[in-house]
N, C-alpha and C positions, 0 to 999 in steps of 0.2 A: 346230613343223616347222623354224624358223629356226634353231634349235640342232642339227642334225643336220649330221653332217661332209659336207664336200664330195663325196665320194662316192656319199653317200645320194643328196644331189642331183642327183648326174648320173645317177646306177639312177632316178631318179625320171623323169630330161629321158628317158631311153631308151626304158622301159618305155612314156612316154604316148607316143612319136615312135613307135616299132616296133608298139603296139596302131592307134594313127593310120592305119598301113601297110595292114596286113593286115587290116583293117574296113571293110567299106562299108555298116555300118548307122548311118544318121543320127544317128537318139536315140545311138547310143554315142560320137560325135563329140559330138556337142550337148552330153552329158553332160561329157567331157574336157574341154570347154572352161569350161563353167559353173564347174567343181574349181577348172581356172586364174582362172579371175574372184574365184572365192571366195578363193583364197589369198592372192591380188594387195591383196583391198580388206582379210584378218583380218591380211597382213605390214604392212601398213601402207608400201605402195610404192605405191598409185596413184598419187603426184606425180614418181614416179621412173620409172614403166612407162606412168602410165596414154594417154600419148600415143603412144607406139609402139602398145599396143593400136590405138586406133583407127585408127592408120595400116593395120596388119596388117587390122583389120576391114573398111576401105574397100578395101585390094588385093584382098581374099577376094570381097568386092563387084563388083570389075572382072572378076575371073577365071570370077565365075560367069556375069555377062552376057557375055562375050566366047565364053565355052562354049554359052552357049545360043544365042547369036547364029552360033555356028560350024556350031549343028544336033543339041548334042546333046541326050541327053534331062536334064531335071531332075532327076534322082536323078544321074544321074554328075554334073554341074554340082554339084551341092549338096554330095556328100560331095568331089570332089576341091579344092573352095573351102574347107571345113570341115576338110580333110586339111592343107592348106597354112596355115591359122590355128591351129588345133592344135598340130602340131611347132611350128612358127613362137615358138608362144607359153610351150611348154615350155622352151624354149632363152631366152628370153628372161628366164623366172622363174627359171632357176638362175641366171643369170647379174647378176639385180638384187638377189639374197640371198648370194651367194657375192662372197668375191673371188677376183681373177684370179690370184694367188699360191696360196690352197688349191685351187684347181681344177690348176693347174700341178701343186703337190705329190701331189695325188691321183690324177693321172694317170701320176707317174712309180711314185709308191710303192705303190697299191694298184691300176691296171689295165697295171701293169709296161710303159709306153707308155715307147720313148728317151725321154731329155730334149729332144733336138735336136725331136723331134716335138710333144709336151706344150709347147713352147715356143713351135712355131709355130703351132698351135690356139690357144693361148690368146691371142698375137700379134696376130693374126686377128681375135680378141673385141674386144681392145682398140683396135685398130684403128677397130674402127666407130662409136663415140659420137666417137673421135677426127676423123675425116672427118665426121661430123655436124655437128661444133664449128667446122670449117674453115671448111663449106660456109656455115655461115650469118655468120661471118667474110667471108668473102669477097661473099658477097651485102649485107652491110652496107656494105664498101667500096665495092663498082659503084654501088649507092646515092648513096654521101655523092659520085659522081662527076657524078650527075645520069643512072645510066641506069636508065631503062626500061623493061621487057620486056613491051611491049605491040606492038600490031596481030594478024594474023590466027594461028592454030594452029600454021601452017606456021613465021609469022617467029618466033615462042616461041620454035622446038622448037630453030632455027639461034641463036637469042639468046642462047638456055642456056650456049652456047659460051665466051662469055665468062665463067661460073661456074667452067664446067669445065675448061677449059683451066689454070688459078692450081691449082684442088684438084688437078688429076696433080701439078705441078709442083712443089705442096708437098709431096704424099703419096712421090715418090719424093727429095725431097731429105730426107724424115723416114725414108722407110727406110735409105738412103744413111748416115746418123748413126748410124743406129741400127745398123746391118754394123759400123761403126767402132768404138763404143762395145765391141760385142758381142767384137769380134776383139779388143782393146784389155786385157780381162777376162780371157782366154784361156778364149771359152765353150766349145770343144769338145775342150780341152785334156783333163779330168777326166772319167774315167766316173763318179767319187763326186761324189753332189753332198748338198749338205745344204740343209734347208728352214728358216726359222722358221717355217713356219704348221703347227699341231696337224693332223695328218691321221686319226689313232686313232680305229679305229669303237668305239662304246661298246655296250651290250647293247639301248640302245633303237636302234640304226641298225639292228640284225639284223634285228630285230622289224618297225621299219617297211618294208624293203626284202622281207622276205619277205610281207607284210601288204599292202604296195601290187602287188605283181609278182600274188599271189592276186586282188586287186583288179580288177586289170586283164585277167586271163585271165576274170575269170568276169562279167567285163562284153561280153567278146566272143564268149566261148560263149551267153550266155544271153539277149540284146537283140540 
């Protein structure tokens, strides 16, 4: 699967996110997801994903007691917690098998997306392990300062503050460089742009994209 162009794998993020959508039968979430477990542990990414999963799996967790605690019933709980792990975790699997340059190129060159857009999607992507890396930066700091984030729920939630406040601060003087750099380049100077990463679908991406999209229809017609 890993060998297939970045396209493949975003027809793949789509297909499971859009079946995800328009299904509320359990077993066929259950099922999307198990696929995602299984690709995750045959890629050989568990140490690269496997903690976001569980992150994801404990939110799915909260979403569904807060739902049932709201009053609804257990089948809407179940599949809309199931629904948000799912997408969640497709997006996640292209994104730990791809890089963020052939996803860019595939998005200008074969879903004819602007650049200026295909840029800030991916942007976006990148952005997020990036602020991950901060935050525990920064909570390593507060640390070696001697604080913390302890007494009752409440004084947490205000303590946090102190995390959060450094991560904006970074997070807009990195995009702030990042404007510079970008205008610097003359990035929206050229409507031609050119890529190094190989974007060319080959005769197996056909196959698997029409092969998985069959997949996926006939997991929601038929379950």
């Amino acid at each position: 699967m890993f060998s297939f162009a970045a396209f493949t794998k975003i027809v793949f993020a789509v297909c499971i996110s859009v079946a995800a959508l328009v299904t509320n039968n359990i077993n066929a979430l259950l099922l999307f997801f198990s696929l995602e477990l299984l690709v995750v542990l045959v890629s050989g990414k568990l140490d690269q994903g496997g903690k976001a999963i569980l992150l994801l799996v404990l939110f799915a967790a909260l979403l569904f007691a807060v739902q049932m605690f709201a009053g609804s019933s257990y089948t809407i709980a179940m599949v809309s917690a199931l629904r948000m792990l799912t997408m969640a975790v497709s997006i996640l699997l292209m994104l730990i098998t791809t890089k963020t340059q052939e996803i860019t190129a595939a998005l200008v060159k074969q879903c004819r997306l602007p650049y200026q857009y295909a840029f800030m999607v991916t942007a976006v992507f990148r952005f997020v392990p990036d602020l991950l890396e901060e935050s525990k930066s920064v909570r390593e700091a507060q640390a070696c300062r001697g604080y913390k984030n302890t007494g009752s729920p409440l004084k947490r939630i205000f303590g946090y503050m102190t995390i959060i406040k450094p991560m904006v601060f970074r997070a807009i003087m990195r995009s702030e460089n990042m404007a510079v750099s970008l205008e610097m380049r003359g990035f929206s100077e050229s409507k031609q742009r050119t890529f190094m990463a190989e974007t060319k679908l080959q005769l197996i991406d056909y196959l698997a994209i029409i092969a998985f999209i069959g997949f996926c229809s006939s997991i929601i017609q038929f379950i």
